[in-house]
C-alpha positions in Angstrom: 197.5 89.7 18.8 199.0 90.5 22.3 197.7 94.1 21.9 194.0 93.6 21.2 194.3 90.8 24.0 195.1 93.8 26.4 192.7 96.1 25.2 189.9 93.3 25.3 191.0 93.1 29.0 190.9 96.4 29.7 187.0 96.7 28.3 185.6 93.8 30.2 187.7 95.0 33.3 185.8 98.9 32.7 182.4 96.7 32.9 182.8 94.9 35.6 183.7 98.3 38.1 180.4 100.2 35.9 178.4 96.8 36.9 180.0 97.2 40.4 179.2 100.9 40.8 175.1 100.3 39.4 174.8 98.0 42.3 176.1 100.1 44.8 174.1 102.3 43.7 170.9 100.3 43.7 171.7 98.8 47.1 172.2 102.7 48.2 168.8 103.8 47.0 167.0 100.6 48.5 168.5 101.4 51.7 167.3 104.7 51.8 163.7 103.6 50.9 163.8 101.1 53.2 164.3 104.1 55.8 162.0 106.3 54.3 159.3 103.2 54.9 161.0 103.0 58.4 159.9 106.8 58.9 157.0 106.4 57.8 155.8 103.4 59.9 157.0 105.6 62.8 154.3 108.4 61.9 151.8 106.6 61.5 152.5 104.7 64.7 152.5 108.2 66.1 149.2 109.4 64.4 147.5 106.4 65.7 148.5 107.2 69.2 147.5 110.6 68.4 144.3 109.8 67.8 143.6 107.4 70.8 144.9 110.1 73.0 142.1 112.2 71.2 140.0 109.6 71.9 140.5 109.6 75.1 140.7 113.2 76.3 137.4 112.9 73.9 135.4 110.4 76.6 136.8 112.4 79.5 135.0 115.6 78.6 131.8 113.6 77.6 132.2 112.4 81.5 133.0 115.7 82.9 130.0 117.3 81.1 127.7 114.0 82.4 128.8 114.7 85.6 128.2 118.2 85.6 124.6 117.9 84.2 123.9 115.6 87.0 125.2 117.9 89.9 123.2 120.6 87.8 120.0 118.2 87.9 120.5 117.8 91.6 121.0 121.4 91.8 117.6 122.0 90.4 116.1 119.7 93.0 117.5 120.4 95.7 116.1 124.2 94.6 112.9 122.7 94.3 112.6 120.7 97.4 113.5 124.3 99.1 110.8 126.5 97.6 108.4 123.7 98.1 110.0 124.0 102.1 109.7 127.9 101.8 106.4 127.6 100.9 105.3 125.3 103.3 107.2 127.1 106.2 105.7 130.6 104.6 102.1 129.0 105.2 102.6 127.9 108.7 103.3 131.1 110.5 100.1 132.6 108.8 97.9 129.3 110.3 99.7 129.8 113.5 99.0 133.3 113.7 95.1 133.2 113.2 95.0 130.5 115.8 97.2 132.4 118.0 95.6 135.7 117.4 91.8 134.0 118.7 93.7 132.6 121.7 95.3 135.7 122.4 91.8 137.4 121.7 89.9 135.5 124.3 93.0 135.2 126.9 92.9 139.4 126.7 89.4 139.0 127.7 89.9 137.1 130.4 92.7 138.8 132.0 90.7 142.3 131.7 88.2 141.1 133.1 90.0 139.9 135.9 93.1 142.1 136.8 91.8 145.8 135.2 95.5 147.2 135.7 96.7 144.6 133.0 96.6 145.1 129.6 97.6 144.0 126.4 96.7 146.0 123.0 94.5 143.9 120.2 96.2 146.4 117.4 98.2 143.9 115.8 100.3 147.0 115.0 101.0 147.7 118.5 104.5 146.8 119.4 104.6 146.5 123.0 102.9 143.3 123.5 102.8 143.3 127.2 101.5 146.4 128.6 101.3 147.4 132.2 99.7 150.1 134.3 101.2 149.9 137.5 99.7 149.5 141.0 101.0 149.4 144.6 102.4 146.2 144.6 104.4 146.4 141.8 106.7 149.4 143.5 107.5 147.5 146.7 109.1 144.0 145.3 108.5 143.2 142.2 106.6 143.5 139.2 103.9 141.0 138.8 103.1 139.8 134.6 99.8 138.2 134.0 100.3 134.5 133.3 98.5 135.0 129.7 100.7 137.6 128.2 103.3 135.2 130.4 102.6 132.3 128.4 102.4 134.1 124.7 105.4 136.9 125.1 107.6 135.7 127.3 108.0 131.9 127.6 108.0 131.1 124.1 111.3 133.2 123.8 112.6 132.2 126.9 113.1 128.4 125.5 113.0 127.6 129.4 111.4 124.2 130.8 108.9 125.0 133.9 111.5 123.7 136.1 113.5 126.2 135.2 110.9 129.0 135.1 110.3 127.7 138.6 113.8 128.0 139.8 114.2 131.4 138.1 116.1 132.4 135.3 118.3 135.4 134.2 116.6 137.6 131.8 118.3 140.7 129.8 116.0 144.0 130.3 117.0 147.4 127.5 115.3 150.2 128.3 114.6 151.8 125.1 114.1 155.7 126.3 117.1 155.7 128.6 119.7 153.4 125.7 120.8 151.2 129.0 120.5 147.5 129.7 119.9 146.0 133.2 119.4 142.3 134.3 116.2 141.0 136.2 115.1 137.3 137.7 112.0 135.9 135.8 110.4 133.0 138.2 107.1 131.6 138.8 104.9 131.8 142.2 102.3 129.6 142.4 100.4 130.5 139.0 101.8 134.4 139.3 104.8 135.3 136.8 106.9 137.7 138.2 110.3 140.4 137.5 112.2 140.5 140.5 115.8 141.5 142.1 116.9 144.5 140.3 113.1 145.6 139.4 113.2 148.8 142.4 116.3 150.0 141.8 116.7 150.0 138.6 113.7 150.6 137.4 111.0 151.8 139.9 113.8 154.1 141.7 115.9 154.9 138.6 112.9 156.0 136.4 110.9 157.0 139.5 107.7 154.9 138.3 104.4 155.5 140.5 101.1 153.6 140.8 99.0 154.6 137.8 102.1 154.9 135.0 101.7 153.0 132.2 104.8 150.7 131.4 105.6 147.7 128.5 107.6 144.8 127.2 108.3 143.0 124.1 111.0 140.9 122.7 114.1 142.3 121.0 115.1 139.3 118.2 117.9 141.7 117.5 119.5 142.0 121.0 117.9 138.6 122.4 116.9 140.4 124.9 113.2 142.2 126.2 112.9 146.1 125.6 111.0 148.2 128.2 109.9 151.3 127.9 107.2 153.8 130.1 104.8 154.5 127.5 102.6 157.0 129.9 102.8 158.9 133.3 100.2 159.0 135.6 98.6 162.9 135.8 97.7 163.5 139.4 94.8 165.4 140.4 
């Protein structure tokens, strides 16, 4: 009887540890899905901010590319507004120029028919727009311009008030035939326009000019300053 007591003992006691060990066991593998819900919690946490970063980076290139199809818009008119300038500015000149060429037309008239010795070409393809033949008393002092070619040649380039023309102003002389540039005083006399200082020695004495030679002007945009030039000697006799 003692025996089978014992061995009884023994079975129930080889239960209880496989009972014990099945639970560890159970509480192991719970554990580990409890982690492996843990993990995945975390990556879909991470997916989700994933995808409002996405989001995000998503509206900012929609508002770069708004932005730069605005500035292209305002591009386009500001491209517009300057042909539409161009255009205008393109027309003016051309208005100004037949208005300017009939004043010019009947101020040449004028001036012929008052000072012979003055000229000015109505080619518009001549480029010396103040043309000169010399007489007496442009060899002793100074050389005297007519106050039309004055007016249209000179003083529009000048960008000198009359007070100024009055008091005299500088002006930058290159002589075209000799490569050299020289500096006269451009004044007003009563209603007579004139080239003076420097005028007889360097140009009456240096390029020994005489009554009768044909001289001109015209405005160099390139140098800012007036070319000269003798476009014709006198023949004596």
């Amino acid at each position: 009887m003692s025996g089978a007591k014992e061995e009884t003992d023994e079975t129930m006691g080889n239960e209880n540890d496989w009972e014990r060990e099945q639970q560890n066991l159970l509480t192991a593998r719970q554990s580990v899905l409890m982690e492996q819900q843990n993990i995945l919690m975390a990556q879909q946490n991470i997916l989700t901010e994933q995808q409002s970063v996405l989001m995000a980076q998503h509206n900012i290139l929609m508002g770069q590319q708004k932005i730069l199809t605005e500035q292209q818009n305002a591009l386009a008119a500001q491209q517009k507004i300057h042909t539409e300038q161009q255009n205008v500015a393109d027309k003016q000149p051309m208005e100004m120029t037949g208005q300017k060429k009939v004043q010019e037309h009947a101020e040449q008239q004028h001036s012929s028919s008052a000072n012979p010795a003055i000229q000015q070409s109505s080619s518009e393809e001549e480029p010396w727009k103040i043309k000169k033949v010399l007489q007496d008393f442009d060899l002793t002092l100074r050389l005297l311009v007519a106050p039309s070619l004055a007016r249209n040649f000179m003083l529009p380039v000048l960008n000198a008030t009359d007070y100024e023309i009055e008091k005299g102003i500088d002006v930058e002389i290159w002589d075209v035939d000799t490569d050299t540039k020289h500096s006269l005083f451009f004044t007003k006399k009563s209603n007579a326009y004139i080239l003076v200082n420097n005028w007889i020695n360097d140009f009456v004495c240096r390029r020994c000019l005489h009554k009768g030679d044909e001289i001109g002007l015209r405005w160099n945009p390139t140098r800012n300053c007036f070319d000269f030039s003798v476009l014709r000697r006198h023949q004596s006799g």
